[in-house]
N, C-alpha and C positions, 0 to 999 in steps of 0.2 A: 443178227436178227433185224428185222428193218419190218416197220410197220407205217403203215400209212394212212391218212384221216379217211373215211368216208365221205364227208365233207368238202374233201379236194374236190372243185370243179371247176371248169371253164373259165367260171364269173370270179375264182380266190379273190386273186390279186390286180390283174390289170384294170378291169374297170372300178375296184374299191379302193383298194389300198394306195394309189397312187394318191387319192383324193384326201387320205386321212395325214399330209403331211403337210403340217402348218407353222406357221413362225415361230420361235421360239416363246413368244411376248407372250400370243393368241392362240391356248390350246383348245377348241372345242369341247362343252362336254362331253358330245354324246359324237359320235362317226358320221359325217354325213354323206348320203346318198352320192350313187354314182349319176356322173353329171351335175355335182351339184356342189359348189362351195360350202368350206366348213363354216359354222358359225363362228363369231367374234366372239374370243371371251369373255366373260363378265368383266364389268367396270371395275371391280373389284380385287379382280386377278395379279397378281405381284409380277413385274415381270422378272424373266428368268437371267441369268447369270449362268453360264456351262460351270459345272461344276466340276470339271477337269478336260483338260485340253486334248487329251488323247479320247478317241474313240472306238469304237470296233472295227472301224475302216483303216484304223492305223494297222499296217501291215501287219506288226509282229501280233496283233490282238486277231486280226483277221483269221490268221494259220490259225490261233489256237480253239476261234470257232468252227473253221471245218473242221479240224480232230475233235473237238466236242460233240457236232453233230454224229460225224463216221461212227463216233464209239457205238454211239445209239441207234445209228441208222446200218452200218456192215462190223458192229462187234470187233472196229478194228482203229486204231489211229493215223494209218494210213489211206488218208480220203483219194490221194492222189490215183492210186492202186483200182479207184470205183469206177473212172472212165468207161472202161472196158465190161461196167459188169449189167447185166441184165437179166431178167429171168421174172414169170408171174408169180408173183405169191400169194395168188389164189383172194387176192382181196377186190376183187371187183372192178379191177383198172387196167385188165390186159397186162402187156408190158411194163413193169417198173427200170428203170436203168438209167446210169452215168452216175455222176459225183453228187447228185439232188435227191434221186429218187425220180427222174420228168419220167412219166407214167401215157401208153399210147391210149386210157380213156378218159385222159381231163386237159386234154389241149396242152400241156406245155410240150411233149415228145412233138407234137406235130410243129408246133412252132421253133424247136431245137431245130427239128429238120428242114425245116424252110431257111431258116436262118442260114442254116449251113449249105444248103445249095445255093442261097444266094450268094454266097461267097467265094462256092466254088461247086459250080453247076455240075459238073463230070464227077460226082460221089459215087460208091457204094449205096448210100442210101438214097438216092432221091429218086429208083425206080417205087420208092413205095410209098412216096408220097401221096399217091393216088387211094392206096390201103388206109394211108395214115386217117385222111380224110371220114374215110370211109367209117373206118373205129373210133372214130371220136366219140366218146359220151358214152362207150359201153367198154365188157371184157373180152370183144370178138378180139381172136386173132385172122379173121378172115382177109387173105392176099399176103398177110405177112410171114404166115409158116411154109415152110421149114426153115427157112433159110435168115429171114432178119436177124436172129439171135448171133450169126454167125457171122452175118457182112457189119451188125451193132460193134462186133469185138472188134473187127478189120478196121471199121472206120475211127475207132478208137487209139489207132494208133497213129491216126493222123494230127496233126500239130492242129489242121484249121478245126477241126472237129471237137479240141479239146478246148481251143478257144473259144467256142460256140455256147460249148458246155458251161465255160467261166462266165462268158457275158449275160447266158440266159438266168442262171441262179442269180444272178447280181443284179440284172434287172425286173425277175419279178419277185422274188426273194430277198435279198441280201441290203440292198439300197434299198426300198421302200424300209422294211424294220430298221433297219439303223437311223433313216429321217425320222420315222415317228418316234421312235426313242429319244434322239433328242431331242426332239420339238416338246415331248412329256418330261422332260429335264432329266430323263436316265442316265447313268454311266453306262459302262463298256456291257457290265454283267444285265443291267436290264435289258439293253439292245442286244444281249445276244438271247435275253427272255424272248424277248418280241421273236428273233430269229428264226430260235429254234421251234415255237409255234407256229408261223408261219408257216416253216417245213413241211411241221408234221400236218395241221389241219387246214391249209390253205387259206382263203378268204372267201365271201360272198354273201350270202343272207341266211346260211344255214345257224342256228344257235352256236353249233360248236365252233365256228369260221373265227379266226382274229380276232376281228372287228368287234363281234361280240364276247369272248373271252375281255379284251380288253373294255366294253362298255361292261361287263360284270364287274370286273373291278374298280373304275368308276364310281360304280356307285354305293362300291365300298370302301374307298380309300382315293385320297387326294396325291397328283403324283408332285414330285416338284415344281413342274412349273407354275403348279397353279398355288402352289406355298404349302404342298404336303412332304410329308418323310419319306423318301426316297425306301429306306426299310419296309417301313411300315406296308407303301403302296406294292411294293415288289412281292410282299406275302400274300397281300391280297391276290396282283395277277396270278401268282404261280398256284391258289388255291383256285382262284376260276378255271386252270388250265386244267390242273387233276380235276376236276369236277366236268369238264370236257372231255379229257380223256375217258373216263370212267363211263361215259355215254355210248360208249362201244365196247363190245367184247374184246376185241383184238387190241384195244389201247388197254387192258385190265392192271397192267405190269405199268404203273407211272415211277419206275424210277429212275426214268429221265431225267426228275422233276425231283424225287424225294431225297435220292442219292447222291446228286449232283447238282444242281441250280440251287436247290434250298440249302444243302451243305455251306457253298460259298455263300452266301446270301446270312445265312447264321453266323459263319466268321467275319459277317465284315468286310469281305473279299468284295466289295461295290466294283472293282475293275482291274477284275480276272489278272490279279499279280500272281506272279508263280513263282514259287514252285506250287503245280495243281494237283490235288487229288481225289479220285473220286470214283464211285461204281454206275454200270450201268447193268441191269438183267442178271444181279451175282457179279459182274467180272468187275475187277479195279483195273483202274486206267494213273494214269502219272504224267505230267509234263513238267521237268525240271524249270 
């Protein structure tokens, strides 16, 4: 099952979220403006200390949030298996497809496919870069049917194609949420909080965007770095996130959030040790 923010647009991540990653010392209250440095924390601010050394970037934590996402995003634990997959799902984004979800009406597919012709100009896809262009910011699939869905799989089987795919999640997805996670003093489970938001609702100026999920919480709970409970603050986020989701029909089913994040998060499980368990949509998932 794989649902995705309406809120997903052009502006998510690259022009916001790069901005909302600040030193560990000096967390900002509130998100600042793209183009525009975060503010200085209050004088008052404790600074932070990591409260464990491993992060979500640490390899073996990494795997276990793409199978986290997949469950929730292809109902499966093998993310690896998404390269290849594509198809509309009628949510207002044209094309959804690969290991993320990069969708051909909110600019990251078309940056996927830049990417990847930059690397290797003679693709399968880079006749459609011209389409891609063209769809950006709505559900046409005009220039791209019949045939994208099927040269998507072809190019899916290329090594540079699926590299593209890694670097793009990472860089507008995967690395920004893990910087700001620790910068807010989170472990492994919060940064994969932030992650998996990101995903689903992208960033930008919409209410339901990150940015603001995360100023909701804010201003309901203090994270670590600024000398709050890491518990505490983490319930807040993932109550701002259902409270996001809930702002759409198609996000109705938060047990993303209810069955899984809050689960761990209830045990104590601060950084996602396994043995995992958990549902998502009815189905239980395991990672030993």
């Amino acid at each position: 099952m794989r649902s995705r923010s309406i809120a997903r647009t052009a502006t998510r991540v690259t022009l916001g979220l790069a901005l909302l990653a600040v030193p560990a010392t000096a967390v900002a209250a509130t998100t600042a403006p793209a183009g525009r440095a975060a503010a200085p924390a209050p004088a008052h601010a404790a600074p932070h200390t990591a409260r464990a050394a491993v992060g979500l970037d640490d390899p073996a934590k990494k795997e276990i949030a793409m199978q986290l996402v997949s469950s929730a995003e292809n109902s499966s634990l093998d993310w690896k298996a998404q390269y290849a997959y594509i198809e509309d799902i009628g949510d207002g984004r044209g094309y959804t497809g690969g290991i993320i979800g990069f969708t051909s009406g909110t600019h990251d597919m078309l940056e996927l496919v830049e990417l990847y012709t930059k690397r290797k100009p003679d693709n399968v896809l880079a006749p459609y870069l011209p389409a891609l262009r063209t769809v950006d910011g709505s559900d046409s699939h005009e220039g791209l049917d019949p045939n994208y869905p099927k040269d998507w799989r072809k190019a899916a089987q290329d090594p540079v194609f699926r590299k593209a795919q890694d670097d793009e999640r990472d860089r507008v997805y995967f690395n920004p949420a893990v910087e700001q996670g620790k910068a807010d003093g989170l472990g492994v489970l919060g940064q994969f909080a932030y992650y998996d938001a990101i995903v689903m609702h992208g960033d930008g100026d919409e209410r339901t965007s990150f940015s603001n999920i995360r100023k909701r919480a804010l201003a309901k709970a203090e994270p670590p770095a600024r000398g709050g409970d890491e518990k505490t603050y983490l319930g807040a986020f993932l109550d701002a996130r259902v409270w996001a989701m809930q702002q759409e029909e198609a996000h109705g089913d938060t047990s993303r959030v209810d069955t899984e994040q809050r689960v761990f998060l209830e045990r104590g499980n601060l950084d996602l040790r396994t043995p995992l368990d958990w549902k998502v949509y009815g189905d239980s998932y395991h990672i030993g």
